[in-house]
N, C-alpha and C positions, 0 to 999 in steps of 0.2 A: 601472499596474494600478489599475483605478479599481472598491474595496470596496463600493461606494452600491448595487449593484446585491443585493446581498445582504442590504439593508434592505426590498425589496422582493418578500421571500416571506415567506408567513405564516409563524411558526414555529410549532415543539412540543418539549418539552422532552426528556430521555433517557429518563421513565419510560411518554410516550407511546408511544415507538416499540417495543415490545417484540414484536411480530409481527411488524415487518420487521427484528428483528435475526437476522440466518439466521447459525447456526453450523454450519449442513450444506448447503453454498450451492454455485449457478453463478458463477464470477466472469469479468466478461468487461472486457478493458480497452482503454482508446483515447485512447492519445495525441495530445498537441495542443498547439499555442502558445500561452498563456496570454491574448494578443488576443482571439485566437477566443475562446475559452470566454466570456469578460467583455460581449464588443462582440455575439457572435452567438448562442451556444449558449446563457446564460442566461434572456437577455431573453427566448428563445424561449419557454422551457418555465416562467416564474412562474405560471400558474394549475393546472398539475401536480403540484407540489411542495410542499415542507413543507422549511423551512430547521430542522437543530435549532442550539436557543441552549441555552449552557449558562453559567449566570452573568450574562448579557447580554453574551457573547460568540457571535460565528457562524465568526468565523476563527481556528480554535483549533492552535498551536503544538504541534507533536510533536517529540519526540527518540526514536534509537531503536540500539540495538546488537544485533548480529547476530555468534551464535555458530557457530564451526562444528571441526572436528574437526581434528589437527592435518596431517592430509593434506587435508582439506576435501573432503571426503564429499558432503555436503549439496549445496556447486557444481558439484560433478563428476555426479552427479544431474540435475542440473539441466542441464546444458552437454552432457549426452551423451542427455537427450531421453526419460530415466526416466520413468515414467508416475507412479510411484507415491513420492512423494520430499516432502522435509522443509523448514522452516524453524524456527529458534528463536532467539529473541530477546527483550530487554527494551524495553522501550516507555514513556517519563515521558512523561505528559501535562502539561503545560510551566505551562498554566494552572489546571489545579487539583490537581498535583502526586500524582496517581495513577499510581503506577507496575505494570505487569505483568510477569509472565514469558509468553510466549506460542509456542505451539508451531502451526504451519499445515502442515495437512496435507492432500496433494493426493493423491487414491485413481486408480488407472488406469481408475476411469469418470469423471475431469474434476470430482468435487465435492473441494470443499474443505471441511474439515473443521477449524473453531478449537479449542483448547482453552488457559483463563489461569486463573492466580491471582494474586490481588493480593499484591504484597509489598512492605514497611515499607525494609528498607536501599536507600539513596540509590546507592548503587556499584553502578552497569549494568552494568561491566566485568567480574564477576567474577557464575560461579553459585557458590551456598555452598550447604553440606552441608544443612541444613535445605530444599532446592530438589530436592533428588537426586530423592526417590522422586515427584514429582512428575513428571521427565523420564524418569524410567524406565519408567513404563506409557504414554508418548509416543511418544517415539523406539529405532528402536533401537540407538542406538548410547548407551556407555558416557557417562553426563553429565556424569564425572571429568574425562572426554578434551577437554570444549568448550574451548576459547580463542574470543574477543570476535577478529574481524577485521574488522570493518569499522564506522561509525557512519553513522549519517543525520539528518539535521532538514529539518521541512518545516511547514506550513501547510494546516490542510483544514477543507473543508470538507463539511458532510454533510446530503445532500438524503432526503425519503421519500417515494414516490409517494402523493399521498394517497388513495389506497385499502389502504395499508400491505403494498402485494405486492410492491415492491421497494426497494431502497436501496440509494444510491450517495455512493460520497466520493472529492472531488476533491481532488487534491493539490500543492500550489503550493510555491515557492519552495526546491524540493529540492535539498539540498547533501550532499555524504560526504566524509566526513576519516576521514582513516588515516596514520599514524605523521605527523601533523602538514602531508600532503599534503590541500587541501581542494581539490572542484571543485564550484562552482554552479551553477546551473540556473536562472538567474532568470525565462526567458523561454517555460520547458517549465509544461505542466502535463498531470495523469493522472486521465483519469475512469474510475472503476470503478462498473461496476454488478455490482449482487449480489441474485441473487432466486433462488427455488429452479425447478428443473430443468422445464422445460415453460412456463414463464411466457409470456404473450403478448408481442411487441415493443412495449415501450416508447414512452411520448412523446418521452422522452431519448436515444434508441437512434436514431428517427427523425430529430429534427431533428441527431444526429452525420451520420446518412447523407446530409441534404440540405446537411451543408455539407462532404462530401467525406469527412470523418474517418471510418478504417478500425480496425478491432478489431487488434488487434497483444496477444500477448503482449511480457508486460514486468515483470521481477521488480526490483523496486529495490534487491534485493539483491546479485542477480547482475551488472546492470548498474553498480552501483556501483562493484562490485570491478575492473570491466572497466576504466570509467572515470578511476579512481584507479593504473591501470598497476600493477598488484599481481600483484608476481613468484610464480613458481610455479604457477600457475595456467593450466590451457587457458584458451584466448579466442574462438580462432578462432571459433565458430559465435555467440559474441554481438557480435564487431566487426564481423562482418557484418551481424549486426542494426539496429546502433548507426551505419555507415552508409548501410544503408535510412535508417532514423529521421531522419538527418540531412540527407537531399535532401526528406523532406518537412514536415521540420519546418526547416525554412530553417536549418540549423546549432542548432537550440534546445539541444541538448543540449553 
């Protein structure tokens, strides 16, 4: 995986991009082998784009835990094709040590909807009582009931069209560990664009489509659990998924 190419977009830093940060957003996603993105899809679109640096970093390091109920509510949502369904989770930003609680919600007209606050204790594993009424005008289910099942770490990177109408982050080197079971992904990567609802097609949209690459839902969450063989849980409808993904993504996943 060769980073050089990501010294060659102008940047802009977090407090320019405030227009394109949509917390009531299209999100649309499309998988793809980390080659491609580097060797085809970037080099395409550097006069489109706006790399953000933060620190004088462009490849910024995520960790992330993923709560859910202890029937798991939220995947079963999710897996049975619910329009209107949940995620929450904590989120360390690896290199500047900001950590979130964040709750994504997806409405049965297709927007997603973010809501976070920022919180001080370093232990992702656990919600505490000082978090409750937070999740409670969130989700709805009881936030007593969350347990932490699954984790994730990855790499991304984050592009803004420069006309500030969209914004996309790509995500590389994704791995999930659970009860000490870890699976990497070194050779997968996930571009998401996010703009809001009506936007015109992209430059980044375009040159996915002139190099084959198809919109595919993909929840890294759901997938994760998939992939980590985590008992109790339906599957079927996402191992199906996972071996689509896998004949076109040459095994990546």
């Amino acid at each position: 995986m060769n980073l050089q190419i990501l010294q060659e977009f102008a940047s802009v830093g977090l407090n320019d991009i405030g227009k394109a940060n949509f917390m009531n957003r299209v999100d649309s996603k499309f998988p793809l082998r980390s080659e491609i993105l580097f060797k085809k899809i970037l080099p395409a679109i550097l006069n489109d784009y706006y790399i953000v640096e933060i620190e004088g970093l462009r490849y910024m390091e995520y960790e992330t835990v993923y709560f859910d109920t202890p029937d798991s509510w939220f995947f079963r949502c999710h897996h049975n094709g619910k329009l209107d369904r949940f995620k929450v989770r904590k989120r360390t930003y690896k290199d500047t040590g900001n950590i979130y609680l964040e709750v994504k919600h997806k409405n049965n007209k297709g927007k997603t909807k973010k809501k976070r606050i920022e919180i001080q204790n370093p232990d992702l594993y656990q919600i505490f009582p000082e978090e409750y009424d937070f999740l409670r005008e969130q989700v709805p289910v009881n936030p007593e009931l969350l347990v932490p099942v699954i984790q994730n770490h990855f790499h991304r990177i984050t592009l803004v069209k420069k006309d500030m109408a969209e914004r996309c982050t790509i995500d590389c080197e994704l791995g999930f560990t659970d009860r000490n079971i870890t699976h990497e992904t070194n050779s997968f990567a996930m571009v998401e664009l996010k703009h809001e609802a009506g936007a015109p097609k992209s430059p980044l949209r375009i040159v996915l489509a002139k190099n084959g690459i198809k919109k595919s839902g993909f929840s890294k969450y759901c997938i994760g659990r998939v992939l980590n063989k985590q008992e109790g849980i339906k599957t079927n409808l996402f191992k199906e998924k996972i071996r689509d993904l896998q004949k076109v993504l040459n095994n990546a996943l």
